[in-house]
C-alpha positions as CSV (number, residue, x, y, z in Angstrom):
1,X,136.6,22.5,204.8
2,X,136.5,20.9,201.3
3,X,138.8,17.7,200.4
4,X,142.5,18.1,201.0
5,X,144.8,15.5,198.7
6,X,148.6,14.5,200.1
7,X,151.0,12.4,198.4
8,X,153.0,10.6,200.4
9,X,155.7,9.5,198.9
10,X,157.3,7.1,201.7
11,X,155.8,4.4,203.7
12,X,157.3,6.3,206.6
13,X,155.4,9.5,205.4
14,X,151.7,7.9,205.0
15,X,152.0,6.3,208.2
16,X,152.2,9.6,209.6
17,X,149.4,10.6,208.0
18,X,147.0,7.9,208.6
19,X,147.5,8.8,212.6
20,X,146.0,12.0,211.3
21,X,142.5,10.3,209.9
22,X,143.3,10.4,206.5
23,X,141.8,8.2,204.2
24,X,143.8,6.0,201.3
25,X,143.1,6.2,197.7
26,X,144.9,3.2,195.3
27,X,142.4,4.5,192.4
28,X,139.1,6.0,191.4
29,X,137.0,3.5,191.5
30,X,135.6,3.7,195.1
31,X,135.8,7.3,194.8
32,X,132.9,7.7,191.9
33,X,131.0,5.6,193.9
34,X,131.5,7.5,197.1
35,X,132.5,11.0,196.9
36,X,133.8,12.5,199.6
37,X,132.5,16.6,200.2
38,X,135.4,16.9,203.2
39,X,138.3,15.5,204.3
40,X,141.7,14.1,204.0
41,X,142.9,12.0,201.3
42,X,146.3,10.0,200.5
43,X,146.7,9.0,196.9
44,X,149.0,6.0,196.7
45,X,150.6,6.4,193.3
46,X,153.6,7.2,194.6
47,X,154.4,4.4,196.8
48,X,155.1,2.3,193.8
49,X,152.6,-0.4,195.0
50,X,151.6,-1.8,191.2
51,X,153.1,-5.4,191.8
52,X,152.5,-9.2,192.2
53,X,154.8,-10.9,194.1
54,X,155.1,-14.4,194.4
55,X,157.3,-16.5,196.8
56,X,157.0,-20.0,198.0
57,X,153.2,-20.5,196.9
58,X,152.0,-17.5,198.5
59,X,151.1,-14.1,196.7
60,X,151.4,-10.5,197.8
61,X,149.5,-7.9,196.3
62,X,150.5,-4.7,196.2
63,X,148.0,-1.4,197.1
64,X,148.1,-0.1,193.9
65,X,147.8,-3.2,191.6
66,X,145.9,-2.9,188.7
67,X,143.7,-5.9,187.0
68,X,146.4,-5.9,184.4
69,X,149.5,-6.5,187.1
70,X,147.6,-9.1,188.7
71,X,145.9,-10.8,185.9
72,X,149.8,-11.3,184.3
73,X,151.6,-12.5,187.3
């Protein structure tokens, strides 16, 4: 079967898609340390999910946030 990459590009879309046992990808770093041989993977670029929000004390942390968004915010 081999690994199959989608790209969602709306919340909407990868919800879809995780009801279909898919498997989220917000970088590379868990993937050199565990390479899949089959499957289906979402990539989370897309999304725009590289933020740090802060409101009334309490932080959100987007998917996709990189050491560099959050160590700024």
């Amino acid at each position: 079967m081999g690994v199959t990459w989608q790209y969602p590009e709306t919340i909407d879309e990868l919800t879809e898609r995780l009801k279909k046992d898919t498997r989220l990808v917000g970088g590379g770093t868990g993937l050199l340390r565990n390479v899949p041989k089959e499957g289906v993977l979402a990539d989370l670029w897309r999304l725009e999910l590289d933020y740090v929000r802060i409101d009334g004390g309490v932080a959100s942390i987007g998917g996709t946030a990189s050491y560099a968004t959050v160590a700024s915010a």
